[in-house]
PDB file of N, CA, C and O in Angstrom:
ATOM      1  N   UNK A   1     -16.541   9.520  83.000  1.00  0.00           N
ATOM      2  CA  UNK A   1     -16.772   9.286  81.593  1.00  0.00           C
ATOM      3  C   UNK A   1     -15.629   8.436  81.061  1.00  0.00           C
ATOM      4  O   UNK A   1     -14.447   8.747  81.213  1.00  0.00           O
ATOM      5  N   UNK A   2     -16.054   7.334  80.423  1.00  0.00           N
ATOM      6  CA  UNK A   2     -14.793   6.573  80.068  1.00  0.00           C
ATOM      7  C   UNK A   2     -15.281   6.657  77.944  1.00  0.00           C
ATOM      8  O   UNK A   2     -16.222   6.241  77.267  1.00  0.00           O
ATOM      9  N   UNK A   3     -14.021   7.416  77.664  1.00  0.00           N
ATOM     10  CA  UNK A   3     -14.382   7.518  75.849  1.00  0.00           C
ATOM     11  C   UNK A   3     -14.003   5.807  75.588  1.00  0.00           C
ATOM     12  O   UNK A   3     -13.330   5.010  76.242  1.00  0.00           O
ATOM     13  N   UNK A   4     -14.802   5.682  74.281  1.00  0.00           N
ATOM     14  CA  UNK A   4     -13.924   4.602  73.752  1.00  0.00           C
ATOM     15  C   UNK A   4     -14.954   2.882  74.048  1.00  0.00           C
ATOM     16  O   UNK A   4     -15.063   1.931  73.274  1.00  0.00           O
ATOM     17  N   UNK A   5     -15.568   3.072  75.498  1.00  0.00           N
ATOM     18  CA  UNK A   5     -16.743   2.127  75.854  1.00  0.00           C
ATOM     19  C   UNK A   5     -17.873   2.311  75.899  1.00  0.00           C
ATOM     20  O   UNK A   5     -18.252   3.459  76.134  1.00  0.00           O
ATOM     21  N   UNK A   6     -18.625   1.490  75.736  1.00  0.00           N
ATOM     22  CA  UNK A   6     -20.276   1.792  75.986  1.00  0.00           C
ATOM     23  C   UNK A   6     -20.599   0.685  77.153  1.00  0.00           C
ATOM     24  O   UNK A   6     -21.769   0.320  77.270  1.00  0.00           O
ATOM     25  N   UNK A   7     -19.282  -0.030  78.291  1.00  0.00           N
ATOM     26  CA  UNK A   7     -20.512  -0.215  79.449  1.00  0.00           C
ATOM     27  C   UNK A   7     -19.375   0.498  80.457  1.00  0.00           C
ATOM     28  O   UNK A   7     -18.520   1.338  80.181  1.00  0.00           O
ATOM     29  N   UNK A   8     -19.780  -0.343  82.092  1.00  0.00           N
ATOM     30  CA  UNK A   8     -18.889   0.084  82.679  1.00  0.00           C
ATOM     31  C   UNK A   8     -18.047  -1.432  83.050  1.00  0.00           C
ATOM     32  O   UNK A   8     -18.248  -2.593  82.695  1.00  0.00           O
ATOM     33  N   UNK A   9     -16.714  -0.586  84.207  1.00  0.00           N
ATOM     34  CA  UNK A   9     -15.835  -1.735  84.771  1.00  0.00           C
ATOM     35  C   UNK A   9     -17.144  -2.411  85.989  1.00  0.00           C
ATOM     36  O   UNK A   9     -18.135  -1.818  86.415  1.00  0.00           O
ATOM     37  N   UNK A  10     -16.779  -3.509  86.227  1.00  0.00           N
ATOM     38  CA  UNK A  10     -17.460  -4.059  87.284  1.00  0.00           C
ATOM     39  C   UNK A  10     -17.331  -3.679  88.371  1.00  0.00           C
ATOM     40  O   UNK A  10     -16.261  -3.283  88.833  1.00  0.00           O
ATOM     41  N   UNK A  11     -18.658  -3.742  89.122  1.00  0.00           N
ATOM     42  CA  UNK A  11     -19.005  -3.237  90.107  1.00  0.00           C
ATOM     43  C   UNK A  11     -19.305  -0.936  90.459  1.00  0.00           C
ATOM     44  O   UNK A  11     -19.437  -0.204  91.439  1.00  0.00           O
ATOM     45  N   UNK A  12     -19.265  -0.792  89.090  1.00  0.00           N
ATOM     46  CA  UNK A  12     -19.793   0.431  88.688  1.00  0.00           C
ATOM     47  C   UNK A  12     -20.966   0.654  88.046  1.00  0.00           C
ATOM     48  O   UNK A  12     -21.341  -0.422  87.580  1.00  0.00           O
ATOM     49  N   UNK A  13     -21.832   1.641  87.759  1.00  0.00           N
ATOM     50  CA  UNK A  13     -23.310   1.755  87.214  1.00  0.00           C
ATOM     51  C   UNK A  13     -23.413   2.499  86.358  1.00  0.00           C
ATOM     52  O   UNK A  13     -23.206   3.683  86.623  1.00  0.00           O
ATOM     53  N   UNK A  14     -23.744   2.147  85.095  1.00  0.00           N
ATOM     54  CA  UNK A  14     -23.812   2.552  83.756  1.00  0.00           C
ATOM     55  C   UNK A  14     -25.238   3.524  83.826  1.00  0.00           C
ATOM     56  O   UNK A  14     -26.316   2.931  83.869  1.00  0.00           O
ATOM     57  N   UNK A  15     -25.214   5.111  83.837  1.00  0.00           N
ATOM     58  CA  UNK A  15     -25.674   6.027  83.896  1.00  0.00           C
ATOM     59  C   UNK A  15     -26.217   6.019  81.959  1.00  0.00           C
ATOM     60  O   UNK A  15     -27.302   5.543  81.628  1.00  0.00           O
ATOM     61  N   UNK A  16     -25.352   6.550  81.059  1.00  0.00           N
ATOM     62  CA  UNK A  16     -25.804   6.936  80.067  1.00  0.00           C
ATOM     63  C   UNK A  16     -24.690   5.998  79.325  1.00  0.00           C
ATOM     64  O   UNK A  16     -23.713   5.527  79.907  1.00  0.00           O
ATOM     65  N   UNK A  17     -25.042   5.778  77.753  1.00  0.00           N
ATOM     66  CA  UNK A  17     -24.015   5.504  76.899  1.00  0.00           C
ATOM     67  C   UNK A  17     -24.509   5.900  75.879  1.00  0.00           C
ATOM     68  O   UNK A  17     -25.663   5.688  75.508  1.00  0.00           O
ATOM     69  N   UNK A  18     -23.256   6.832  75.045  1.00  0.00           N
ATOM     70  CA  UNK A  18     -23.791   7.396  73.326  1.00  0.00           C
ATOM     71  C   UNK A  18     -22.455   7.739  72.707  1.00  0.00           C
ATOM     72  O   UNK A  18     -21.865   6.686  72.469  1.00  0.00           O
ATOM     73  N   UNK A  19     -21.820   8.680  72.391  1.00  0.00           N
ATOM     74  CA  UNK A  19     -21.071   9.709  71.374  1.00  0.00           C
ATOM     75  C   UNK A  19     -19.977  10.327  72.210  1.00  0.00           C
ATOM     76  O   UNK A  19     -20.362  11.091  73.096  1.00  0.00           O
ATOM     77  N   UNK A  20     -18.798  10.147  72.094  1.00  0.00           N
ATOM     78  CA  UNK A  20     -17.771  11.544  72.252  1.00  0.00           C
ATOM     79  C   UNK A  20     -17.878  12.678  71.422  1.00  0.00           C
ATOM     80  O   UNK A  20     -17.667  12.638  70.210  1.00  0.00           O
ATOM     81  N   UNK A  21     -18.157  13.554  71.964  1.00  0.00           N
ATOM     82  CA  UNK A  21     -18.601  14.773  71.190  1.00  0.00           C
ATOM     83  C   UNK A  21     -17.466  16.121  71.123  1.00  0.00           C
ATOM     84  O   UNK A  21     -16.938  16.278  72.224  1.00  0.00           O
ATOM     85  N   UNK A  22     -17.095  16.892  70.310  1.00  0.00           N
ATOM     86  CA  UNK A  22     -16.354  18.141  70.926  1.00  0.00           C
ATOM     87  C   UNK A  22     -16.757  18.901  69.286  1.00  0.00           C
ATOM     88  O   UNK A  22     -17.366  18.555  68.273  1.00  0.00           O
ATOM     89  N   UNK A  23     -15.963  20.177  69.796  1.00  0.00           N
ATOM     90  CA  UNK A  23     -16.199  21.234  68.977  1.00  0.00           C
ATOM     91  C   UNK A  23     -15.583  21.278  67.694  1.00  0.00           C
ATOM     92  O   UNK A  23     -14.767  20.365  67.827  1.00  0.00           O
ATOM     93  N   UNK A  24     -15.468  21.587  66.887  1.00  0.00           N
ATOM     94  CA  UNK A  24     -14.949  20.857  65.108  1.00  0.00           C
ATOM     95  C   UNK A  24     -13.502  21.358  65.317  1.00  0.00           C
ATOM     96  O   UNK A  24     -13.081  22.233  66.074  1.00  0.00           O
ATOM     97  N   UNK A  25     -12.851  20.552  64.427  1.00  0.00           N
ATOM     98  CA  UNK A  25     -11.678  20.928  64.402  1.00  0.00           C
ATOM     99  C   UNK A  25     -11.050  22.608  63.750  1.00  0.00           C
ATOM    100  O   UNK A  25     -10.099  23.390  63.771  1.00  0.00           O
ATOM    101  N   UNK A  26     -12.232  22.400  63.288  1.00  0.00           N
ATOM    102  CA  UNK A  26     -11.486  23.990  62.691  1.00  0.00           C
ATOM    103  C   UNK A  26     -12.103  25.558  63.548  1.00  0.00           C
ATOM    104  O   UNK A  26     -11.980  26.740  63.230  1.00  0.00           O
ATOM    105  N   UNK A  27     -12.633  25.038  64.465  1.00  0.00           N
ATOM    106  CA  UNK A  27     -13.295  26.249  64.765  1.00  0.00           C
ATOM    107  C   UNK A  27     -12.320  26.553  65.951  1.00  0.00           C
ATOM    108  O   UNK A  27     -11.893  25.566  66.551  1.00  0.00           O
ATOM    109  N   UNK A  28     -11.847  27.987  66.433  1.00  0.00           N
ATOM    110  CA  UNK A  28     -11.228  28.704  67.216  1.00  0.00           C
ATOM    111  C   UNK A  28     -11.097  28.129  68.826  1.00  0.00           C
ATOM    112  O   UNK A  28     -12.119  27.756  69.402  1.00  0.00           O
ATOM    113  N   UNK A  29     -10.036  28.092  69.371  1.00  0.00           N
ATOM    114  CA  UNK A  29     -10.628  28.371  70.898  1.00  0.00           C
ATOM    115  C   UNK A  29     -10.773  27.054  71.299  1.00  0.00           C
ATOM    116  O   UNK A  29     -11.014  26.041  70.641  1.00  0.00           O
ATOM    117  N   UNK A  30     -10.480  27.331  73.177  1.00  0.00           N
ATOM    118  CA  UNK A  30     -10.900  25.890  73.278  1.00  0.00           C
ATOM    119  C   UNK A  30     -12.131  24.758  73.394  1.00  0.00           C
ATOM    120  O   UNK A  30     -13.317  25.058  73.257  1.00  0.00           O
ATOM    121  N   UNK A  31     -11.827  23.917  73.565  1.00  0.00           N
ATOM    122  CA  UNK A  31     -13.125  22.707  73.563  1.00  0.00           C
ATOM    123  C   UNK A  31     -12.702  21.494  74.939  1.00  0.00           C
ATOM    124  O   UNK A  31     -11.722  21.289  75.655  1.00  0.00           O
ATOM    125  N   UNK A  32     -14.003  20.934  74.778  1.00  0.00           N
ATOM    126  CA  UNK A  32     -13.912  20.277  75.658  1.00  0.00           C
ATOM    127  C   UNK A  32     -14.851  18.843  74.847  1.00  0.00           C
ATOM    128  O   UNK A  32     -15.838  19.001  74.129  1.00  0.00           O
ATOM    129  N   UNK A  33     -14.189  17.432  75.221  1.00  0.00           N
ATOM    130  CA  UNK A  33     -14.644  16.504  75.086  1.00  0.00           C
ATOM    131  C   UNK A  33     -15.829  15.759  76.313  1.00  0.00           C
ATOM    132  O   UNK A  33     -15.549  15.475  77.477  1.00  0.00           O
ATOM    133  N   UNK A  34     -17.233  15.563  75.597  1.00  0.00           N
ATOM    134  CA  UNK A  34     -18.425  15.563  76.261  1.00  0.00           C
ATOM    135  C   UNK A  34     -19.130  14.339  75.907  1.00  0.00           C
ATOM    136  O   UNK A  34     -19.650  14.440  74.796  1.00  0.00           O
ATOM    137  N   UNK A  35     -19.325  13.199  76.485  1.00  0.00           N
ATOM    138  CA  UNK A  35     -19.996  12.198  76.402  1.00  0.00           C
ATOM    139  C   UNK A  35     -21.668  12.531  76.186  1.00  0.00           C
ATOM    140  O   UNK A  35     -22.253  12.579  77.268  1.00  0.00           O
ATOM    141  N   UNK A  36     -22.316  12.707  75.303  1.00  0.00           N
ATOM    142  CA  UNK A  36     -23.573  12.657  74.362  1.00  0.00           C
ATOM    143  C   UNK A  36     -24.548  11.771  74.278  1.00  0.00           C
ATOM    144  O   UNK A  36     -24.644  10.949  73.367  1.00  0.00           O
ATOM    145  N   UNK A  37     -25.230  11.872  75.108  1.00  0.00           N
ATOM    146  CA  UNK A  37     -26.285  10.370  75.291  1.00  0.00           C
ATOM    147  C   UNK A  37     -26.563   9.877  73.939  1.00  0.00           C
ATOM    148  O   UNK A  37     -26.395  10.841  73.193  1.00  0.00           O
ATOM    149  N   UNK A  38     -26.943   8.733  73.181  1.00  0.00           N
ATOM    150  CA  UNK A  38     -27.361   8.197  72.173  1.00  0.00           C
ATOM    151  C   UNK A  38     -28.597   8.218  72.004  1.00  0.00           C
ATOM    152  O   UNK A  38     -28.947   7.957  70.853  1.00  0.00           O
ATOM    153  N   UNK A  39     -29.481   8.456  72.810  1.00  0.00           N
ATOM    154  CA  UNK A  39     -30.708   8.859  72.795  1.00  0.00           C
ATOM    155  C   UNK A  39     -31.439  10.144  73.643  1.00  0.00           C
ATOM    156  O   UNK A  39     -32.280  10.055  74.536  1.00  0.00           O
ATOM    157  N   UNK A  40     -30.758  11.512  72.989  1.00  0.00           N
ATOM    158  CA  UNK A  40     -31.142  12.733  73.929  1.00  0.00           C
ATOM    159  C   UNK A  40     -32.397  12.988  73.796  1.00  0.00           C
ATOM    160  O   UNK A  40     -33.069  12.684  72.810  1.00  0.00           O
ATOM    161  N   UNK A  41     -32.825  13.615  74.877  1.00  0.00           N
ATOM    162  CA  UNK A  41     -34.041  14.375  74.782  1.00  0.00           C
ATOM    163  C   UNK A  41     -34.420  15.397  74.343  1.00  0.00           C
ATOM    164  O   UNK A  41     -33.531  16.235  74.495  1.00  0.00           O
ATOM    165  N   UNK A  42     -35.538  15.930  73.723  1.00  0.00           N
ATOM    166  CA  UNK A  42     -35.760  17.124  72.813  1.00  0.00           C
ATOM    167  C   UNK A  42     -36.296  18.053  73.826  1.00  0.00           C
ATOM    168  O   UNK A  42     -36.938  17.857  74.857  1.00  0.00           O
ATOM    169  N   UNK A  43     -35.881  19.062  73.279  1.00  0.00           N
ATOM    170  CA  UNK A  43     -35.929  20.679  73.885  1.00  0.00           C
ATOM    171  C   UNK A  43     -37.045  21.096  73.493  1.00  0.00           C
ATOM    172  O   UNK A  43     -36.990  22.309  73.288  1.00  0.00           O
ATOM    173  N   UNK A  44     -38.221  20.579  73.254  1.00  0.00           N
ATOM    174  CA  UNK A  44     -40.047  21.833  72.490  1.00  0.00           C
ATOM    175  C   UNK A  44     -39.886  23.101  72.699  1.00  0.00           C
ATOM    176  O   UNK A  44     -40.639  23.894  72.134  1.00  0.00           O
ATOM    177  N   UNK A  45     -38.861  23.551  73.561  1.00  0.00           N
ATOM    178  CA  UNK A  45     -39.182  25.380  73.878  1.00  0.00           C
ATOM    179  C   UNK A  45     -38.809  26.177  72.666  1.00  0.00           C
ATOM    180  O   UNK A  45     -38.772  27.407  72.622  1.00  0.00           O
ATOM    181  N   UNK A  46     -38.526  25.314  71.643  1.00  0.00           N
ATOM    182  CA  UNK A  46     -37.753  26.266  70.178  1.00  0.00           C
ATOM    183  C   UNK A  46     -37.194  25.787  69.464  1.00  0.00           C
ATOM    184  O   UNK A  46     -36.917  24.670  69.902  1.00  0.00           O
ATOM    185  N   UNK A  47     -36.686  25.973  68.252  1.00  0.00           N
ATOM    186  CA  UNK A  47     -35.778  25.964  67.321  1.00  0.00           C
ATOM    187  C   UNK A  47     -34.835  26.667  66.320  1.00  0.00           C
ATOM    188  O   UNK A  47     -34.165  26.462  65.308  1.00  0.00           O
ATOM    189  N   UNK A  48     -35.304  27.938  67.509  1.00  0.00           N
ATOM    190  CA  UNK A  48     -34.468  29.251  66.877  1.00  0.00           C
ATOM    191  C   UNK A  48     -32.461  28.948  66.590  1.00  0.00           C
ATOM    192  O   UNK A  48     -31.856  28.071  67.206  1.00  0.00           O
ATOM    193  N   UNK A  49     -31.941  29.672  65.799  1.00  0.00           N
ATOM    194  CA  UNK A  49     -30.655  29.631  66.210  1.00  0.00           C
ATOM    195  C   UNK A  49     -29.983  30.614  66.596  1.00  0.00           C
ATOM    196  O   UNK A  49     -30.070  31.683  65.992  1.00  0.00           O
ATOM    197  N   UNK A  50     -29.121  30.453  67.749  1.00  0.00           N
ATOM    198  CA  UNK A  50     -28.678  31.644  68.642  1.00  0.00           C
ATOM    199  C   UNK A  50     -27.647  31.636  68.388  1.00  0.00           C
ATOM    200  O   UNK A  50     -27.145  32.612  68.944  1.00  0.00           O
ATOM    201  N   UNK A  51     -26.611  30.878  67.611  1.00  0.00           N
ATOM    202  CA  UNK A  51     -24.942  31.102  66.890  1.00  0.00           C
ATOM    203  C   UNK A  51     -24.273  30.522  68.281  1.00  0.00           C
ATOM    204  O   UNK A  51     -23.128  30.785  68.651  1.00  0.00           O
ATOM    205  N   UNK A  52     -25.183  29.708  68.955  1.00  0.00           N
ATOM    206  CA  UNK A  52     -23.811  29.057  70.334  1.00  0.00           C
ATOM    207  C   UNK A  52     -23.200  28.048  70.035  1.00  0.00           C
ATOM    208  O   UNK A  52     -23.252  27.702  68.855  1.00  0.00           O
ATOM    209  N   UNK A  53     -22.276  27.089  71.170  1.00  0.00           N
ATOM    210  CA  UNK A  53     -21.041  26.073  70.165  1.00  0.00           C
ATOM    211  C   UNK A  53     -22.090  25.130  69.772  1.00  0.00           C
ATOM    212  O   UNK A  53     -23.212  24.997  70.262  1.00  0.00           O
ATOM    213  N   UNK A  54     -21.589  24.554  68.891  1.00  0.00           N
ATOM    214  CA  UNK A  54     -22.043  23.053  67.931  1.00  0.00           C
ATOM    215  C   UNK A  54     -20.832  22.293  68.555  1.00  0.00           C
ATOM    216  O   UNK A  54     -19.686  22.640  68.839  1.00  0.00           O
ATOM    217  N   UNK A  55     -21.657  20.903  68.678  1.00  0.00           N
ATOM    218  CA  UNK A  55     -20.603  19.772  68.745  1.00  0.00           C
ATOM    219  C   UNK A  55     -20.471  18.952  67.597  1.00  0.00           C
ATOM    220  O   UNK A  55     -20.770  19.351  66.472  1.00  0.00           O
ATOM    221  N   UNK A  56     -20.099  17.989  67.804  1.00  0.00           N
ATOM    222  CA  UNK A  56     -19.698  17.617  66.598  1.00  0.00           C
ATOM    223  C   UNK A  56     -18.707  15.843  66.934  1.00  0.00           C
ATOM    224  O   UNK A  56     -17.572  15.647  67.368  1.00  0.00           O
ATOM    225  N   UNK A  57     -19.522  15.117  66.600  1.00  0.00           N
ATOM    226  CA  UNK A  57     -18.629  13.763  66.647  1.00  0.00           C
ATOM    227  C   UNK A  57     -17.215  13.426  66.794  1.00  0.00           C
ATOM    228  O   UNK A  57     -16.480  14.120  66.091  1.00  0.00           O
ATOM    229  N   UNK A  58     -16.615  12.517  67.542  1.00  0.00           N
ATOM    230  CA  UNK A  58     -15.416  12.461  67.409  1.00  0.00           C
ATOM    231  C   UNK A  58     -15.320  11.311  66.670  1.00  0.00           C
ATOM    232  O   UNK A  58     -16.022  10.304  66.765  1.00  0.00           O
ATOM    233  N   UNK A  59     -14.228  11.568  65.782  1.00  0.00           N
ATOM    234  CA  UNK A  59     -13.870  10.010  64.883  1.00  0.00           C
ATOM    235  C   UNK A  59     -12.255  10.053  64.881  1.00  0.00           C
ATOM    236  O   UNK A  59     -11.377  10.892  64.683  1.00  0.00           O
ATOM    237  N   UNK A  60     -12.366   8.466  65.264  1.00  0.00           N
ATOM    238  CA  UNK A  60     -11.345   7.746  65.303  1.00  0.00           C
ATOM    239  C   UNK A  60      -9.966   8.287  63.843  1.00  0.00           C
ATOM    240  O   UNK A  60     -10.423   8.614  62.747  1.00  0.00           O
ATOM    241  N   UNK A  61      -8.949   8.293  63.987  1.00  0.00           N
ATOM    242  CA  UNK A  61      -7.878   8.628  62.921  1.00  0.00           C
ATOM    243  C   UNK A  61      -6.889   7.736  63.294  1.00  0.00           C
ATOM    244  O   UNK A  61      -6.686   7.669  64.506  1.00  0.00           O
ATOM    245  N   UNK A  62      -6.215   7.030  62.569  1.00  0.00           N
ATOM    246  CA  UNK A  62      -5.214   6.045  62.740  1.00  0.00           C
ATOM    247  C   UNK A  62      -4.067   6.980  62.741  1.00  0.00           C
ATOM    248  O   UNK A  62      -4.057   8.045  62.124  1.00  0.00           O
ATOM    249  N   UNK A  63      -3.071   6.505  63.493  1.00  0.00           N
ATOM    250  CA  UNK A  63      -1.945   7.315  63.356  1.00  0.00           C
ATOM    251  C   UNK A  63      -2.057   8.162  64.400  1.00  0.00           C
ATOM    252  O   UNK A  63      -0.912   8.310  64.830  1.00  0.00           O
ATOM    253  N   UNK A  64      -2.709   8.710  64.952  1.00  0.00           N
ATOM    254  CA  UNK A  64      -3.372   9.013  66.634  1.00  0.00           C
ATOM    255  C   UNK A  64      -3.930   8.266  67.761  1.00  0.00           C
ATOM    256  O   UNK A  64      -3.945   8.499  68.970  1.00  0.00           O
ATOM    257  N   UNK A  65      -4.468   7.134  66.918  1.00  0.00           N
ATOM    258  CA  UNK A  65      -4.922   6.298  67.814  1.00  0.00           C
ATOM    259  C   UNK A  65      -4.686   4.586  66.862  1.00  0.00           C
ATOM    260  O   UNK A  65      -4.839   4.392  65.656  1.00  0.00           O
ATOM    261  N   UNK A  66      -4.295   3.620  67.900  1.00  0.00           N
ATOM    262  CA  UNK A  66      -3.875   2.477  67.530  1.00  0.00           C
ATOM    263  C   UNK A  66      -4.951   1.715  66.685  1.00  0.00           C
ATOM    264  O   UNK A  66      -6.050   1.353  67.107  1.00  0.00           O
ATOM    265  N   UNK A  67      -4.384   1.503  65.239  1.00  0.00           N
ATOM    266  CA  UNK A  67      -5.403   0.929  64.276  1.00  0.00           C
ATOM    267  C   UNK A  67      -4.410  -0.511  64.368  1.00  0.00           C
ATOM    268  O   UNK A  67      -3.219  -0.569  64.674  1.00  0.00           O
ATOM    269  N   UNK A  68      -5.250  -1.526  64.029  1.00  0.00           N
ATOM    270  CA  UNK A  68      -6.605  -2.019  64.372  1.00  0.00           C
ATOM    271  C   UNK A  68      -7.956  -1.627  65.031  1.00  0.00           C
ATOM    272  O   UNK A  68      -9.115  -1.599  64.619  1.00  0.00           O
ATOM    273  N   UNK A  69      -7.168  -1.243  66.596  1.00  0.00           N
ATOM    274  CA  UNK A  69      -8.036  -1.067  67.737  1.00  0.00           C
ATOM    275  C   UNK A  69      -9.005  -0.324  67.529  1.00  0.00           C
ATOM    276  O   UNK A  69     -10.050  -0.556  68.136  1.00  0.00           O
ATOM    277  N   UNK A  70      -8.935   0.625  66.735  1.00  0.00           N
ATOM    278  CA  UNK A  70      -9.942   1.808  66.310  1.00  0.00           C
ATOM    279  C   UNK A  70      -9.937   1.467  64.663  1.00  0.00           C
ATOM    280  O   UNK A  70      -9.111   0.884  63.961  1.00  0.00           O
ATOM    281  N   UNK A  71     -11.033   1.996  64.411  1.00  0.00           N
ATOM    282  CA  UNK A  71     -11.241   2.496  62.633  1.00  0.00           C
ATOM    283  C   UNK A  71     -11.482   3.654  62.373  1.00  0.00           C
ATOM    284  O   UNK A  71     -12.285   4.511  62.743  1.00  0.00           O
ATOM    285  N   UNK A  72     -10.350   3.529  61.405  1.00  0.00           N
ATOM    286  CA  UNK A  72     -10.369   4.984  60.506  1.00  0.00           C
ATOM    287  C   UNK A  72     -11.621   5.873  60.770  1.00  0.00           C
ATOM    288  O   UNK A  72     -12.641   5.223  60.998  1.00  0.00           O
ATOM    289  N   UNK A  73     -11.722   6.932  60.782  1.00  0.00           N
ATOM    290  CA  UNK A  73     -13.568   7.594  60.658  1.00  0.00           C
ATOM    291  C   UNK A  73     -14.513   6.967  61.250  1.00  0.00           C
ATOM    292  O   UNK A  73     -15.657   7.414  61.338  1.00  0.00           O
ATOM    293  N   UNK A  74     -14.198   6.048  61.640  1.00  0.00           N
ATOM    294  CA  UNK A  74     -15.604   5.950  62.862  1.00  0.00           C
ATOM    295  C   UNK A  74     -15.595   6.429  63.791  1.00  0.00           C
ATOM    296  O   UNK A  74     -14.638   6.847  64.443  1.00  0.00           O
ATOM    297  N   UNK A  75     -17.198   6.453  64.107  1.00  0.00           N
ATOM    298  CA  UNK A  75     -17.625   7.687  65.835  1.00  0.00           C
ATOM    299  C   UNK A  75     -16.960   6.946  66.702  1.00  0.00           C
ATOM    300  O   UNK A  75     -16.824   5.759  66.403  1.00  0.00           O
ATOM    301  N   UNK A  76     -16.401   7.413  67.935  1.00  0.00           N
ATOM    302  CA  UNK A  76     -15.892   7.002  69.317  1.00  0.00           C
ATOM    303  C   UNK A  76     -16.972   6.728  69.944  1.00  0.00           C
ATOM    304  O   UNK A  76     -17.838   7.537  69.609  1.00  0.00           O
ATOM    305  N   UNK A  77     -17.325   6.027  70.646  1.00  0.00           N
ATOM    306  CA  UNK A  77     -18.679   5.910  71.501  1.00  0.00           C
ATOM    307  C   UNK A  77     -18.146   6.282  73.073  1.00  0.00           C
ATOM    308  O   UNK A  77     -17.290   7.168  73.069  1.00  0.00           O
ATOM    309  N   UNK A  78     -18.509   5.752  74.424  1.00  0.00           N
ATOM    310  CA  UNK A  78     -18.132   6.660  75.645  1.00  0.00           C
ATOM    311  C   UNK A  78     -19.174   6.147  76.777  1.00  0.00           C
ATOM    312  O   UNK A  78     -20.129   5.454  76.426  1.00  0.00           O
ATOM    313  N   UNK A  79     -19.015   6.433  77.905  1.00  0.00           N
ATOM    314  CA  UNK A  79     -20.047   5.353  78.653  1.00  0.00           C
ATOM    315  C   UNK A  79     -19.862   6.869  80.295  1.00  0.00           C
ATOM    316  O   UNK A  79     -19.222   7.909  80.458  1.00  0.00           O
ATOM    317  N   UNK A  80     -20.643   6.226  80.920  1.00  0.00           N
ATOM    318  CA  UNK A  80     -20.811   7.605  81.797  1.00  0.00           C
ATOM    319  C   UNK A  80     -20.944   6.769  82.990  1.00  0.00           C
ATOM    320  O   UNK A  80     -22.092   6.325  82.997  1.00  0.00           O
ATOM    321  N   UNK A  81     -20.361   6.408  83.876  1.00  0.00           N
ATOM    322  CA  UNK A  81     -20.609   5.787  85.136  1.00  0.00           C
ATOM    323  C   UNK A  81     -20.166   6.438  86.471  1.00  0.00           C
ATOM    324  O   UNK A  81     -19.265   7.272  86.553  1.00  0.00           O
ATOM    325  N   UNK A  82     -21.113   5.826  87.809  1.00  0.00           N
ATOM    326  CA  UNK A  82     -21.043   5.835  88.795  1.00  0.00           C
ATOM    327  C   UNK A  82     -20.498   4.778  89.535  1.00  0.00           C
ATOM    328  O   UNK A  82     -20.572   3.600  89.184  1.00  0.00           O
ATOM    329  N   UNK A  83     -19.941   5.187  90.570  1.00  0.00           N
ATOM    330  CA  UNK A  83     -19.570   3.968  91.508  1.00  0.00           C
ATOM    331  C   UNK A  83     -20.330   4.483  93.003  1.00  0.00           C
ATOM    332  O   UNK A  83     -20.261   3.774  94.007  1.00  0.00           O
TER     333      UNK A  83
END
């Protein structure tokens, strides 16, 4: 998973590209950062809610990460490859 791109380096194979995703900042405990296809597939078996983790977008913050290079509050995007 490479955060930050949506293709791959050359001579690698671009599997999925969408969203860096993780768990909100304010919620307890740890998390893990998860590349999020941009176009997922839907689940028909339900729409109940069972209280499990929510993800939640990652956005860019200057002062953590080099502005220009990034913008303020925008989503991170992320690319998923094979070699």
């Amino acid at each position: 998973m490479i955060p930050a791109w949506n293709t791959c380096p050359p001579s690698w194979s671009l599997e999925y590209h969408g969203y860096l995703m993780s768990s909100h900042e304010l919620h307890k405990g740890r998390s893990n950062f998860v590349c999020v296809d941009e176009d997922p597939e839907v689940n028909l078996s339900g729409d109940g809610n069972e209280d499990g983790g929510l993800w939640y977008p990652v956005e860019a913050k200057c002062g953590s990460l080099p502005c220009p290079n990034y913008v303020n509050g925008r989503e991170i995007t992320c690319a998923v490859c094979t070699k």
